[in-house]
TORKOLRO-261992 format. One line per 4 residues: number of its first residue (from 1); their letters; for each residue x, y, z of N, C-alpha, C. Coordinates in steps of 0.001 Angstrom, whole numbers, plus 500000, padded with zeros to 6 digits. Each point is the difference from the previous one (the first is absolute). Example, Ala and Ser with C-alpha at 12.3 -4.5 7.8 and 13.67 -1.06 7.14 Angstrom:
% residues 2
1) AS) 513190/494310/507800/499110/501190/500000/500900/501200/500000  499650/501050/499280/500820/501190/500060/499230/501090/500730
END
This chain:
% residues 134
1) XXXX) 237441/286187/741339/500545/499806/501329/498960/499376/500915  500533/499616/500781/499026/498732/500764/499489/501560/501310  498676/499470/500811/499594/501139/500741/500838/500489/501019  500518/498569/500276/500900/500631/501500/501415/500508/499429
5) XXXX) 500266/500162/499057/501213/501122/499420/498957/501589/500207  498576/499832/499559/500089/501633/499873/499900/500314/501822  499066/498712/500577/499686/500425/501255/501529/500360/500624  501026/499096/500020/500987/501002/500340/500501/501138/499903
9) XXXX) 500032/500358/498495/500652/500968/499524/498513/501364/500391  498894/499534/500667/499149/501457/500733/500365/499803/501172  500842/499122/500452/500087/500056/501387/501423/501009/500294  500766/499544/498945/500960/500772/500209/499817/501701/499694
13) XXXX) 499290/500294/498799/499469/501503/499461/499402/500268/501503  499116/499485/500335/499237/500624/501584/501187/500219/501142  501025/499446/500294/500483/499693/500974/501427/501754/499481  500250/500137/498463/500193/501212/499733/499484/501240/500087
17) XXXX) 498804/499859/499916/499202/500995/499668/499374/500973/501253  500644/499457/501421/499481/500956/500965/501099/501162/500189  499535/501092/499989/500341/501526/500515/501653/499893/500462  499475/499398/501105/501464/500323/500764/501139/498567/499791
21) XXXX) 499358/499201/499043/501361/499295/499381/500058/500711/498921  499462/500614/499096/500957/500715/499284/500584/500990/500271  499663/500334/501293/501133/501431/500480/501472/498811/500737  499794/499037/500445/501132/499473/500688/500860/499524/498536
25) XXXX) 499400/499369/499198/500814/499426/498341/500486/501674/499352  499484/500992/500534/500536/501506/499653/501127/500348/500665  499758/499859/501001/500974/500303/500720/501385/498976/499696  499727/499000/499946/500863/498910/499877/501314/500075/498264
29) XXXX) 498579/500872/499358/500638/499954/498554/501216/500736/500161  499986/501066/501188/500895/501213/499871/501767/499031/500478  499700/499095/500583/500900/499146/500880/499926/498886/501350  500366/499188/500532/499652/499366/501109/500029/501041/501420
33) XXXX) 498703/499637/500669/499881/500551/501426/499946/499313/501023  499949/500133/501037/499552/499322/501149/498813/500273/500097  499174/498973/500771/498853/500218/500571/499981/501334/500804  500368/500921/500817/500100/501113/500768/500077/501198/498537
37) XXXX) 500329/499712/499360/500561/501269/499054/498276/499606/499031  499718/498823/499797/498143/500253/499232/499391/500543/501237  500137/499555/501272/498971/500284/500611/499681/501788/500468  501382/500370/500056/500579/501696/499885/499082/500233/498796
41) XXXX) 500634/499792/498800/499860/500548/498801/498283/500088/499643  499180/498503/499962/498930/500175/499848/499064/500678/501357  500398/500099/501299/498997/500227/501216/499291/499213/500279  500293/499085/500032/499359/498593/500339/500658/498896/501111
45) XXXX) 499145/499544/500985/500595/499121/500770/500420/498846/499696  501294/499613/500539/501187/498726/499489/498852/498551/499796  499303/500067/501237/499116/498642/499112/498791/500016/498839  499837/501240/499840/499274/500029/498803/501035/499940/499090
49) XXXX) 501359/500366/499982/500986/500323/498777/500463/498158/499541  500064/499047/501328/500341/498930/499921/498866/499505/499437  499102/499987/500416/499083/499128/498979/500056/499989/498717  500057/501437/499462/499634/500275/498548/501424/499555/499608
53) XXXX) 501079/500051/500958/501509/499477/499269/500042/498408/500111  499039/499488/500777/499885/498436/499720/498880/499784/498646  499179/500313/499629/499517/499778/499137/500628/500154/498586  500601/501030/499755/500830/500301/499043/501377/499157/499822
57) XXXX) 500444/499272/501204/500661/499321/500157/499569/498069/499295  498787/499829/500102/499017/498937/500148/500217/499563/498138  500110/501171/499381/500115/500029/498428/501356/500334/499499  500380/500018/500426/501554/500078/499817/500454/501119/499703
61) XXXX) 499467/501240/500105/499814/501601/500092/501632/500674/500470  499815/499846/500813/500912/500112/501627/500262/498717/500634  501680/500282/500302/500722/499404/500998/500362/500357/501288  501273/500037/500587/500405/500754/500963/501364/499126/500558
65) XXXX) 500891/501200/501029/501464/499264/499889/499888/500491/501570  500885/499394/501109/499700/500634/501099/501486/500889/500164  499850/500779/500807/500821/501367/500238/500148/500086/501383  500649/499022/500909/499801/500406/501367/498974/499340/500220
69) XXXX) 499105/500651/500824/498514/499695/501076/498730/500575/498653  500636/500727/498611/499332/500631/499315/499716/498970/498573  498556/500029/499224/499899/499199/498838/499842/501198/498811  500740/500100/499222/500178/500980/498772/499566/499015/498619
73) XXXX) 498647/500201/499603/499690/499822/498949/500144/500606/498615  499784/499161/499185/500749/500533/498187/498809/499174/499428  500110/500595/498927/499076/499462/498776/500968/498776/499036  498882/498869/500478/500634/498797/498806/499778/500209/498834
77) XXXX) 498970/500946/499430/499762/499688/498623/499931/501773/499657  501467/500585/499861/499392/501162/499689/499119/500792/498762  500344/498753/498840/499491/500183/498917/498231/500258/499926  499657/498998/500666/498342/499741/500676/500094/501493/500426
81) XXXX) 499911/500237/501032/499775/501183/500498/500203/501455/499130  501151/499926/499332/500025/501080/498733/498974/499724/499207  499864/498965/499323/498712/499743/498800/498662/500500/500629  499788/499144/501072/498672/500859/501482/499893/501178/499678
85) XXXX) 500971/500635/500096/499641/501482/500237/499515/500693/499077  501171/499678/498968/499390/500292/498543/498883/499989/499380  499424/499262/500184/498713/498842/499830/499069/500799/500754  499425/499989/501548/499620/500981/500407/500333/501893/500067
89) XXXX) 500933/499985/499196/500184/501874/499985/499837/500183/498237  499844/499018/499461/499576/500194/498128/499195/500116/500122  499709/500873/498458/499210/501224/499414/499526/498399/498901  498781/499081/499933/499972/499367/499141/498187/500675/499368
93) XXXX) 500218/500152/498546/498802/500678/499348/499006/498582/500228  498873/500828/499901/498770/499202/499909/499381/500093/498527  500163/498452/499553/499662/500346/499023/498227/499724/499471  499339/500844/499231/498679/499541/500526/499753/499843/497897
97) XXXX) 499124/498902/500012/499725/499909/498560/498558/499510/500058  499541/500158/498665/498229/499981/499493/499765/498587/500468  498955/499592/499798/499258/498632/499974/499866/499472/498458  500750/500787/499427/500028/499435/498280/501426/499790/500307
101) XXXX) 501020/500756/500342/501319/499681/499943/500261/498580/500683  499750/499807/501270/499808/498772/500711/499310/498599/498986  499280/500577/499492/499365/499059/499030/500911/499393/498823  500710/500809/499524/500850/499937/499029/500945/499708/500421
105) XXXX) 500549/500258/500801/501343/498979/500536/499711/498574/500517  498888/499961/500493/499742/498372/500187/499938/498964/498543  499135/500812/499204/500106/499468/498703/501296/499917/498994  500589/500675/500419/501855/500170/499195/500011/499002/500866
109) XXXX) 500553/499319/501294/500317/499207/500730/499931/498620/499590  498393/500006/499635/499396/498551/499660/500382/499538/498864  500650/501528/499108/500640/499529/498192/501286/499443/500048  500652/500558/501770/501403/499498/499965/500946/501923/499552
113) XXXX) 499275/500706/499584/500535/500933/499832/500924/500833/501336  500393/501260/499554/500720/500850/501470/499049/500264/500759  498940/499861/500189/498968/499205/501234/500180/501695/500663  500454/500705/499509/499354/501410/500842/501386/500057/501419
117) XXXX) 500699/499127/499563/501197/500277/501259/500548/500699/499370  500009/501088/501460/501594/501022/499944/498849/501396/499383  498969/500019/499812/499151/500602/499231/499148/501358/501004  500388/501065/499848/498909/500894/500614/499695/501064/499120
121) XXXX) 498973/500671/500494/499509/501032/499271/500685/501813/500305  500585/500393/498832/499987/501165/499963/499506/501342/500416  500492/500705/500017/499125/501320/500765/498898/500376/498484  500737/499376/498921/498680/500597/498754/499020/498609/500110
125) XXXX) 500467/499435/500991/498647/498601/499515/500445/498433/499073  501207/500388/499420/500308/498732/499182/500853/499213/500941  499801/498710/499471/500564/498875/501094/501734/499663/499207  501145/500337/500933/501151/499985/499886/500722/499022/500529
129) XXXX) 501105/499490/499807/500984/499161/501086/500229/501331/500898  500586/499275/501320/500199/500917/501105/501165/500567/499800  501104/499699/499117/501449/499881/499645/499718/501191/499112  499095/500520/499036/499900/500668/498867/498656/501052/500117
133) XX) 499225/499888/501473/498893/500750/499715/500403/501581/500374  499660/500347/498976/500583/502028/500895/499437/500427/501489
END
């Protein structure tokens, strides 16, 4: 990928990743609100709630429909925001292996072999697929 794909794609992870947009994309998951009902819900003042709902807006996060004199925002991508959460609330193991194991999978690699993917180590020490290790 060329740089300015990843530089986007940290611009967008950063522009997720503050506190109180993931409480507004929380709140949002449950259903569309108005601006008055985040700003209730989280305790936060309406122009701090608008900013963080324009930014989230900026990525295509959040929309909004008007209601009267009132703007009630929804989540465009609710899938994003489910996977998010997931993603940040998973349990993912760490997997930690020798400086011989590392060694040996680079060298399977270079033969063209299963190159050590999908590969971790056991609670007895032997190196397993992740699909099959006890």
């Amino acid at each position: 990928m060329k740089d300015l794909d990843y530089r986007k794609k940290a611009e967008i992870l950063k522009l997720l990743s503050h506190p109180t947009r993931l409480m507004i994309m929380h709140e949002l998951s449950k259903g569309a609100k108005c601006v008055a009902d985040i700003q209730d819900l989280l305790d936060i003042r309406q122009s701090n709630v608008s900013q963080h709902l324009s930014a989230l807006r900026r990525i295509d996060v959040v929309d909004f429909y008007e209601d009267g004199a009132q703007r009630c925002y929804y989540l465009t991508r609710p899938k994003l925001v489910r996977e998010l959460f997931r993603f940040i609330s998973g349990s993912y193991p760490v997997v930690i292996r020798s400086r011989e194991d590392v060694h040996k999978e680079g060298l399977r690699r270079m033969k063209g072999g299963e190159g050590g993917r999908n590969l971790i180590r056991s609670k007895k020490g032997k190196l397993c697929k992740i699909s099959t290790c006890p």
